[in-house]
C-alpha positions as CSV (number, residue, x, y, z in Angstrom):
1,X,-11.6,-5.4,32.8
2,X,-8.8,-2.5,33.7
3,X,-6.7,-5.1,35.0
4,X,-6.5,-7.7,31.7
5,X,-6.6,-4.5,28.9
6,X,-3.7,-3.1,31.2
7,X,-1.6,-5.8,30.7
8,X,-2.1,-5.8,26.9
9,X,-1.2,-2.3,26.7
10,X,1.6,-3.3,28.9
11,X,2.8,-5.1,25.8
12,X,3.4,-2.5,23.3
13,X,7.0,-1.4,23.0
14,X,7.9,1.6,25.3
15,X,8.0,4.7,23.4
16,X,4.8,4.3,21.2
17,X,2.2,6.5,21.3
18,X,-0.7,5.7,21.9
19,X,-3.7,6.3,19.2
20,X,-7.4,5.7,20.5
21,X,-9.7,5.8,17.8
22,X,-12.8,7.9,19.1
23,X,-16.3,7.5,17.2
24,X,-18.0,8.5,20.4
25,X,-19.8,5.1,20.4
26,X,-20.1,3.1,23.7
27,X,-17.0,0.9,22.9
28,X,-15.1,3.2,22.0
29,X,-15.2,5.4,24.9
30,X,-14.7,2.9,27.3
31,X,-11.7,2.5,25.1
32,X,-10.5,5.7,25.7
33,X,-11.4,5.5,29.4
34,X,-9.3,2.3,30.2
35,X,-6.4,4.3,28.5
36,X,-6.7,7.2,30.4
37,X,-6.4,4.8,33.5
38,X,-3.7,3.6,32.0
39,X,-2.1,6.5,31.1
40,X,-2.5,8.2,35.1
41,X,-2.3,4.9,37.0
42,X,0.2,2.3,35.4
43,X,2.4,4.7,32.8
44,X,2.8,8.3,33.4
45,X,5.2,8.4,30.4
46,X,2.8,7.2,28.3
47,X,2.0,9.4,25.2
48,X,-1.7,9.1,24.5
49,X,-3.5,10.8,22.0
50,X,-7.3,9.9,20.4
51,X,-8.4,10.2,16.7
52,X,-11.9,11.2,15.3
53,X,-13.4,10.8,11.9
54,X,-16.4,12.4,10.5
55,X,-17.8,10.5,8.5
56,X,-20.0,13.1,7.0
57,X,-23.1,10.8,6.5
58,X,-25.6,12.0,9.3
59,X,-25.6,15.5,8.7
60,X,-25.8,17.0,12.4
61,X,-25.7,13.6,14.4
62,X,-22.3,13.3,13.0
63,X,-21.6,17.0,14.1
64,X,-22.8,16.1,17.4
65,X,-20.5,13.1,17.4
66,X,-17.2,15.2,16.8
67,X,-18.5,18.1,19.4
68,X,-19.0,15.4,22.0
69,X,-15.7,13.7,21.6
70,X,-14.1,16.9,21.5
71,X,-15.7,17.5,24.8
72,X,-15.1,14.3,26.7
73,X,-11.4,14.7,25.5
74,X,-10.9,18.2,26.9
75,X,-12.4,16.5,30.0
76,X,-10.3,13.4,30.3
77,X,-7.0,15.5,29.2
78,X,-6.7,13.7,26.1
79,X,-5.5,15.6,22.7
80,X,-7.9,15.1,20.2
81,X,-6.9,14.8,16.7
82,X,-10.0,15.1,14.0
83,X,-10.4,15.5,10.2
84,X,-13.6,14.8,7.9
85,X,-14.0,13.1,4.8
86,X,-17.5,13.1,2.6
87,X,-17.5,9.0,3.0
88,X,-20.5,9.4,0.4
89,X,-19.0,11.5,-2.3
90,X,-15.6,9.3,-2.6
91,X,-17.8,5.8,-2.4
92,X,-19.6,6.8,-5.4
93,X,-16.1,8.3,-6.4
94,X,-14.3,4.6,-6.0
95,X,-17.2,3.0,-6.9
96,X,-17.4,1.1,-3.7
97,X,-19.9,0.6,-0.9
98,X,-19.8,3.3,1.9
99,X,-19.1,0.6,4.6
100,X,-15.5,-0.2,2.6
101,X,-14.9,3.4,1.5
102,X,-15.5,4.8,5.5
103,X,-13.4,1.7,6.3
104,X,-10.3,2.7,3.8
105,X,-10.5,6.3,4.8
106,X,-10.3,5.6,8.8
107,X,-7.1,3.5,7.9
108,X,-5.7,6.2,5.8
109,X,-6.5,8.7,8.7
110,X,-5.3,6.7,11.3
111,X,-1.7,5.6,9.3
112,X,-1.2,9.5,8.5
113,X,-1.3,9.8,12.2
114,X,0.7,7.2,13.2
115,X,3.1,8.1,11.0
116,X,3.5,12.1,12.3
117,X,3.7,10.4,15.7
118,X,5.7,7.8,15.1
119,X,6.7,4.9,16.8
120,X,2.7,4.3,17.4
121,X,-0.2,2.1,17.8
122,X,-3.4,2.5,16.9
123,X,-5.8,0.8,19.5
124,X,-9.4,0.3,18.2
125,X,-12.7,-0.8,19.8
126,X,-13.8,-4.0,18.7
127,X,-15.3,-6.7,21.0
128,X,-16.2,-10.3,20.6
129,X,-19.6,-9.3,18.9
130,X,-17.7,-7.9,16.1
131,X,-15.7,-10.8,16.0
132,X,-18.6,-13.0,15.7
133,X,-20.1,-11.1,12.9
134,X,-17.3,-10.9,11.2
135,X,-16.2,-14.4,10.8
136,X,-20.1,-15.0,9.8
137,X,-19.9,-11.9,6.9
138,X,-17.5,-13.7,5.7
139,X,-18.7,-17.2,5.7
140,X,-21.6,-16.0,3.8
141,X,-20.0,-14.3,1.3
142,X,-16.9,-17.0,0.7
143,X,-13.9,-17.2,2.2
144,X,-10.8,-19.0,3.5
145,X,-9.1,-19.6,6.4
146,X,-8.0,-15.8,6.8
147,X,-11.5,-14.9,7.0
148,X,-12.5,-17.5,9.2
149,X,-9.9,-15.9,11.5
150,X,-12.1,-12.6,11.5
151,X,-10.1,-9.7,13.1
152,X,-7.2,-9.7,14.0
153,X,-6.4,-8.9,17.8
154,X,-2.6,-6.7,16.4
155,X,-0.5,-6.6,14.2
156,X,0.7,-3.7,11.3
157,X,-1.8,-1.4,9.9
158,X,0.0,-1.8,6.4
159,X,2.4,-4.4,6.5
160,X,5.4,-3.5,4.7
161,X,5.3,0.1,5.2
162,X,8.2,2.3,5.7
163,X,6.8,3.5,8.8
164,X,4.8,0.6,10.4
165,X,2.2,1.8,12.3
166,X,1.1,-1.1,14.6
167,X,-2.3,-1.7,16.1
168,X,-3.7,-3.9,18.9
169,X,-7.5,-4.6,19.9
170,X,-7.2,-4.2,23.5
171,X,-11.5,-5.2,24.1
172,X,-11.3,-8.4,21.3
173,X,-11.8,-10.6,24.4
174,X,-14.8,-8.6,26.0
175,X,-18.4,-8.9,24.9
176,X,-21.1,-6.2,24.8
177,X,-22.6,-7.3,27.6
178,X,-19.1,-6.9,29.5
179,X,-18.7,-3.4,27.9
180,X,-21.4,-2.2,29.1
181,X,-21.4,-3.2,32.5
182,X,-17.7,-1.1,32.7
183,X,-19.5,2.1,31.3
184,X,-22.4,2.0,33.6
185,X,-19.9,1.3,36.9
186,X,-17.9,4.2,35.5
187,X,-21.1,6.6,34.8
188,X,-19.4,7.2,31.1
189,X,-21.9,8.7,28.7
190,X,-21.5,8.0,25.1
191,X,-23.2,8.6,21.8
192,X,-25.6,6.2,19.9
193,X,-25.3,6.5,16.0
194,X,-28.8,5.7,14.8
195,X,-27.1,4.1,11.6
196,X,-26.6,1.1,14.0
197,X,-30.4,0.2,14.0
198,X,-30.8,0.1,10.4
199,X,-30.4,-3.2,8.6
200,X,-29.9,-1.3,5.3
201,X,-26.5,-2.3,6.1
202,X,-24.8,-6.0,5.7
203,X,-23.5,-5.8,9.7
204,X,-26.7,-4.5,11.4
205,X,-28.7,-7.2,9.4
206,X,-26.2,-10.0,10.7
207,X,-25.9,-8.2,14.0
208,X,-30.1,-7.7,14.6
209,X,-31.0,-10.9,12.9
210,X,-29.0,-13.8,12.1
211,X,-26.5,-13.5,15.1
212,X,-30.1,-13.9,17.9
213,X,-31.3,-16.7,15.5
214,X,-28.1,-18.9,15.8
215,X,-28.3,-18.0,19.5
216,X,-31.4,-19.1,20.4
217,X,-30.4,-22.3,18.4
218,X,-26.8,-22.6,20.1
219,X,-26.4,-20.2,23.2
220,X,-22.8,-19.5,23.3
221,X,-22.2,-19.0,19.6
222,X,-21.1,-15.3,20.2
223,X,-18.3,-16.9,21.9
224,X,-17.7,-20.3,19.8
225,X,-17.7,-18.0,16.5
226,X,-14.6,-15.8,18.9
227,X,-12.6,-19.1,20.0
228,X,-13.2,-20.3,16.3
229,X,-11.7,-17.3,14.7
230,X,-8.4,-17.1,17.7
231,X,-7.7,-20.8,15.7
232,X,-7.7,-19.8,12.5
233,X,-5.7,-16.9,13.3
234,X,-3.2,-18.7,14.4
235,X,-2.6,-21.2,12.2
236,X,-3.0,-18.2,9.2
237,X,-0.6,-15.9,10.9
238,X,2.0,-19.2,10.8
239,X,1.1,-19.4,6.7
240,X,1.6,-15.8,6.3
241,X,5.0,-15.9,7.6
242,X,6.2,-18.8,5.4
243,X,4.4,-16.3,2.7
244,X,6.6,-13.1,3.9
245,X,9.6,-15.4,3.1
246,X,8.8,-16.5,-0.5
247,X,7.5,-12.6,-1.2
248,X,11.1,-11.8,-0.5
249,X,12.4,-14.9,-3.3
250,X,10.0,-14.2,-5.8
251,X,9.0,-10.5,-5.9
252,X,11.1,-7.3,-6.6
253,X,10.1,-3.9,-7.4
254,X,10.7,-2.5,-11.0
255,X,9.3,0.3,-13.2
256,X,7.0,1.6,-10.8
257,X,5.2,-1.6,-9.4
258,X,6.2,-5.2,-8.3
259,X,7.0,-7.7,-10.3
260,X,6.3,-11.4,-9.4
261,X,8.7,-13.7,-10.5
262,X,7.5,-17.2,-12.8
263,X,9.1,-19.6,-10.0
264,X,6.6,-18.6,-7.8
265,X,3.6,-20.5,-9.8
266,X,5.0,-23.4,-8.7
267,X,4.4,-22.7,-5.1
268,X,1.7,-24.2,-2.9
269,X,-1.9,-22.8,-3.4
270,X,-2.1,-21.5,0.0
271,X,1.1,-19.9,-0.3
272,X,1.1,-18.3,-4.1
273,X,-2.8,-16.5,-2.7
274,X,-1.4,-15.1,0.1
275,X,1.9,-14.2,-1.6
276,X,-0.3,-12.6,-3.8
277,X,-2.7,-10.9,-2.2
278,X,0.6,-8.6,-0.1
279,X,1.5,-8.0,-3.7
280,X,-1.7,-6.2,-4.2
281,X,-1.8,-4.4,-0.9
282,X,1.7,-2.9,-0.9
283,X,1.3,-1.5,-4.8
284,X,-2.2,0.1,-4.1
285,X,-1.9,0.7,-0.1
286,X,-5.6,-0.6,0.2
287,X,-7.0,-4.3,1.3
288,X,-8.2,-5.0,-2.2
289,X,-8.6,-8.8,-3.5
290,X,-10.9,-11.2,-2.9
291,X,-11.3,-15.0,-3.7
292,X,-12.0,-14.4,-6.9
293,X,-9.4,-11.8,-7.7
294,X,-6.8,-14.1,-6.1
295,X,-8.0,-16.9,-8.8
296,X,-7.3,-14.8,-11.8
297,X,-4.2,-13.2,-10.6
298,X,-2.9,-17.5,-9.7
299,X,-4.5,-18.0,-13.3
300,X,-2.6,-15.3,-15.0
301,X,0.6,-15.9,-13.3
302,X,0.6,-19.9,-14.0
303,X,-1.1,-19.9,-17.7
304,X,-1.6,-16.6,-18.8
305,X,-0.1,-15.7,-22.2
306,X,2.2,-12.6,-22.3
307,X,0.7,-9.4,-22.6
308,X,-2.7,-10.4,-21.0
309,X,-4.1,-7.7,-18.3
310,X,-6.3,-8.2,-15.6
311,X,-8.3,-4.8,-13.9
312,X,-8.5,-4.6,-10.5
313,X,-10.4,-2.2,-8.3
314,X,-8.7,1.1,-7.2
315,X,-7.4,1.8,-10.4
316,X,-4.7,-1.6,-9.5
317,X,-3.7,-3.4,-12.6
318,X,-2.2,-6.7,-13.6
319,X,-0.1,-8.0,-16.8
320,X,1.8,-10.9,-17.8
321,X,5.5,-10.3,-19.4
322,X,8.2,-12.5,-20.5
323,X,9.5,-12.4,-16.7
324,X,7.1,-13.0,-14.6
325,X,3.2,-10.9,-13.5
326,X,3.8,-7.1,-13.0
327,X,1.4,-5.5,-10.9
328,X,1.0,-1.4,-11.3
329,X,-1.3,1.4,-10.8
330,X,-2.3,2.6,-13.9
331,X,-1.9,6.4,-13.6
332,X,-3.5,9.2,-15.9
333,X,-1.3,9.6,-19.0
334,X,0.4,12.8,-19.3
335,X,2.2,14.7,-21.5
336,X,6.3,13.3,-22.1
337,X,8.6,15.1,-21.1
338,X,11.2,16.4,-23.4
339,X,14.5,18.1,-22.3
340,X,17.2,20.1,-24.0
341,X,20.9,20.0,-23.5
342,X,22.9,22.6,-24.7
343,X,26.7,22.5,-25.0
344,X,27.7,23.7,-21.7
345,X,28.8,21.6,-18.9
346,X,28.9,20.7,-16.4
347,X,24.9,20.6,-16.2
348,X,22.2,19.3,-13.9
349,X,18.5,19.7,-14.8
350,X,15.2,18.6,-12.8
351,X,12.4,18.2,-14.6
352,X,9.3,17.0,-12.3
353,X,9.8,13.1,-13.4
354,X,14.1,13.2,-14.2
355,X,17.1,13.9,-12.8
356,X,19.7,15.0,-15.6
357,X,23.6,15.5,-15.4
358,X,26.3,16.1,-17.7
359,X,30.4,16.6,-17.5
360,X,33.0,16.4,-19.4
361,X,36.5,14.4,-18.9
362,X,39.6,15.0,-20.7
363,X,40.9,12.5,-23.4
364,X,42.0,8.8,-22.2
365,X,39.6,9.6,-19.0
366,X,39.2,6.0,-18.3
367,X,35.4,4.9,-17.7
368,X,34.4,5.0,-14.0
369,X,34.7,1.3,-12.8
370,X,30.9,1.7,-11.3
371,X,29.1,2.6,-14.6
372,X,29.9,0.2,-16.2
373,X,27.3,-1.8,-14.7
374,X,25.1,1.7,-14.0
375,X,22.0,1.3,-17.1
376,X,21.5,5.1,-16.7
377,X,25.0,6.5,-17.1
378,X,26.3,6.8,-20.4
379,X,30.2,8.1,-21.4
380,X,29.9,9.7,-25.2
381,X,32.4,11.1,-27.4
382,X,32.1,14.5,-27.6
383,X,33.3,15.1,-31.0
384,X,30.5,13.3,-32.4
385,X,27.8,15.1,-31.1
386,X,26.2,17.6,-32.4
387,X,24.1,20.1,-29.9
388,X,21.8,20.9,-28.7
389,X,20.7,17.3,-27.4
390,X,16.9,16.2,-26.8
391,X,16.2,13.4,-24.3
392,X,12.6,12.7,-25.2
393,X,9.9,9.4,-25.0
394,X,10.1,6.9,-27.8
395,X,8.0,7.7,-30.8
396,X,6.9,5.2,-33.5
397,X,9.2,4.9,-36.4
398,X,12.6,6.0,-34.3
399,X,15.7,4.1,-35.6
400,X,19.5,4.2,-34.1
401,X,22.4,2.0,-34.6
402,X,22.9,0.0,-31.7
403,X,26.5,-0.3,-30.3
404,X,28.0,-3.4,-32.1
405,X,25.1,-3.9,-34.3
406,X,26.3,-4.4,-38.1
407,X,23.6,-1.5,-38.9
408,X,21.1,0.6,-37.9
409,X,17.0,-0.7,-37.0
410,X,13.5,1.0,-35.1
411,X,13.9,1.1,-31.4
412,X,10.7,-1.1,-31.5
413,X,12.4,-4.2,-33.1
414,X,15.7,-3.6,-30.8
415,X,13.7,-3.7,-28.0
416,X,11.8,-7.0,-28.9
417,X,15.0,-8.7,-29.8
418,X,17.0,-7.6,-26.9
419,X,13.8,-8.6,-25.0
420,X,13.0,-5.6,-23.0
421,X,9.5,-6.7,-20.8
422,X,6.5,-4.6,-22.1
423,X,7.2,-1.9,-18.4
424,X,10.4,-1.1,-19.0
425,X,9.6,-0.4,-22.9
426,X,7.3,2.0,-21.4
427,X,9.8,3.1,-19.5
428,X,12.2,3.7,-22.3
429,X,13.8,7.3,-23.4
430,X,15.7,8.2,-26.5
431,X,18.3,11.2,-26.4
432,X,19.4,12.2,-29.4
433,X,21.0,14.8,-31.3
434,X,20.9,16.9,-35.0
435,X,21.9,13.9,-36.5
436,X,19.6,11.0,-34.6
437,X,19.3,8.9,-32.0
438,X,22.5,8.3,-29.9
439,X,21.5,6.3,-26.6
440,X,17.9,4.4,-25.9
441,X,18.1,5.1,-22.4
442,X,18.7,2.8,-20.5
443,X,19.5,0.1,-23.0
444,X,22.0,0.7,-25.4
445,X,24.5,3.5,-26.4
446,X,24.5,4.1,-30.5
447,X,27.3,3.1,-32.6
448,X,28.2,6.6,-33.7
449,X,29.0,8.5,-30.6
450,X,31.2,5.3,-28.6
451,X,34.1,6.6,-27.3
452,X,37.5,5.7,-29.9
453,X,41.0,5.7,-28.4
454,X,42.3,8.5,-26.4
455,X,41.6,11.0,-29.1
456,X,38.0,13.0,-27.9
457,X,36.9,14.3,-24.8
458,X,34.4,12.4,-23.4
459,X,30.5,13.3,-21.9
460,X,29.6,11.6,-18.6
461,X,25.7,11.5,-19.1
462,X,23.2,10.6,-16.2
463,X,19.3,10.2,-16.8
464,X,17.3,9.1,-13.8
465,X,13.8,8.7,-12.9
466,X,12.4,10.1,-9.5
């Protein structure tokens, strides 16, 4: 076994450290062993640290578990990184099961530490078992050919990242049995959570019942289930390469989410779901559609009418505008911000969600070649303003003259008719002065305060979002 995990570990670039997630569990302490042997036998160099989560569910059989990982670390010279999360308080929280909450919170653990130590990878404990009972989980409660490939043996913990923290599942080819047998040569002692022999949960019924009735109709189908799911993963990780190239056609970010262009409804089905379903996991940072949610976001994106909304889980939302499906978090509304500017220059101001700056340029100052095509930098005449100025949110009822308009109209109908999509409307700030509205930031300047001639000195005005 030390010689075959050895050569997968082999594989990861140099320079990575090395994460091994610790539960205290049988497979995961063999884990930790083989990369200890690693570590002193095959790659001195090798940065290896492991990573506990308390999962806070079995009161003091869960304290037990973080004391005795704590201890076998000290023993095999192994930092120990540990934190604790009340898995129970933030599934009811989420409103999701505990089994996918404790799942979301190891991967947010694990990517925080990856990303402190990074370059990194992340090794985890799985073995052909969990294979197995994956891939039937799945079966049983619908899926396609990514869940047919169960889990995956590496890859990115959250593809796209900034930081991608990698992971690899060096014991994907071993069974229990085989497990086992390595801890018992090795005299390693381990913990045994007693949450394993209930079949109050999905796995443990699967794993205690179903898996021993398809065996003793098939032996082997442990290992058919494993082979089965190394296909499927192939031929999906080919798919969602083809996918990664048409995300980077047909998706851009904007306004604080992504935006999926219209061109891409016309894509094959198994590319616009997977397409879709990276959309969804780089906006919220969790693993959230299903089937179904896939179905309604294809549905929305082909024939939905503009201004329809689909809720996701985790707070993930989804709405149809004149360019395409933008997908956002919805975030708790709070109070707009509102700025002053008094007459004195030059001037920067930072306000939690804007970056402000002002200066002034001498008559005939000709406009900086670069904004002109910069939305959020505005030259005004001075002479026309009258201070202080307020850059503010849009309220209903605001009118300005547009630049070049024959007269003046409500923001609302200038942004319909210059066909502004519903998130950048919401987007949208007005500065104005004692007299009214002179810019709709970042659309359009107002008639009255464009710069004439060579006659009036000139504000440089810069409005940004953080």
């Amino acid at each position: 076994m030390f010689a075959r995990v050895a050569e997968k570990l082999k594989s990861i670039p140099a320079g990575h450290t090395l994460i091994a997630a610790l539960s205290g569990g049988v497979d995961s302490v063999v884990l930790l062993d083989l990369c200890a042997r690693f570590r002193d036998e095959a790659a001195p160099e090798c940065g290896l640290i492991a990573a506990h989560l308390n999962h806070c569910l079995r009161g003091e059989e869960s304290e037990g578990d973080e004391n005795f990982c704590a201890e076998l670390c000290e023993k095999m010279s192994v930092p120990l990184h540990k934190t604790r999360r009340d898995i129970a308080a933030l599934a009811e929280r989420g409103k999701l099961g505990i089994e996918e909450t404790a799942r979301n919170a190891r991967r947010g653990f694990f990517r925080q530490l990856g990303e402190k130590h990074f370059p990194a990878t992340v090794l985890l404990g799985h073995h052909s078992g969990d294979q197995a009972e994956t891939v039937l989980m799945n079966i049983v409660r619908g899926t396609g050919l990514n869940g047919l490939g169960g889990i995956p043996a590496e890859g990115e913990l959250f593809p796209g990242a900034e930081k991608p923290v990698m992971f690899m599942r060096p014991l994907l080819d071993f069974s229990r049995t085989e497990i086992l047998a390595y801890a018992k040569e090795r005299n390693l002692r381990w913990r045994e959570d007693s949450s394993n022999f209930s079949n109050v949960y999905t796995r443990n019924r699967v794993r205690h019942e179903l898996l021993p009735l398809l065996e003793n109709l098939r032996p082997g189908v442990e290992r058919r289930l494993a082979s089965l799911a190394r296909q499927c993963r192939q031929d999906e990780d080919y798919l969602t390469e083809i996918a990664r190239g048409e995300f980077r056609k047909h998706v851009s970010e904007t306004a604080g989410g992504l935006l999926v262009s219209p061109e891409a409804a016309s894509l094959p089905p198994a590319l616009i779901g997977r397409l879709l379903a990276s959309v969804c996991e780089k906006v919220s940072g969790l693993r959230l559609p299903d089937a179904d949610a896939i179905m309604l976001l294809t549905d929305l994106l082909q024939q939905g009418r503009v201004g329809a909304m689909l809720q996701l889980p985790h707070d993930l939302r989804a709405r149809k505008e004149t360019d395409g499906v933008f997908l956002f978090l919805e975030k708790e509304e709070t109070a707009p911000t509102t700025v002053e500017i008094a007459n004195r220059f030059p001037l920067t101001i930072e306000t939690d969600s804007l970056i402000i700056t002002g200066e002034i340029f001498p008559a005939g100052q000709e406009i900086f070649p670069p904004d002109l095509a910069d939305h959020e930098v505005e030259w005004l005449n001075l002479a026309a303003l009258k201070f202080p100025l307020t850059v503010r949110a849009r309220q209903p009822g605001d009118r300005f003259h547009p630049l070049g308009a024959p007269g003046g109209c409500k923001v609302k109908d200038f942004l319909i008719g210059a066909h502004v999509p519903q998130r950048e409307k919401e987007n949208c700030l007005v500065v104005s002065d004692q007299t009214g509205i002179v810019w709709v930031w970042p659309f359009r300047l107002g008639e009255r305060v464009k710069l004439v001639g060579a006659s009036s000195e000139h504000l440089r005005l810069t409005i940004r979002r953080k």
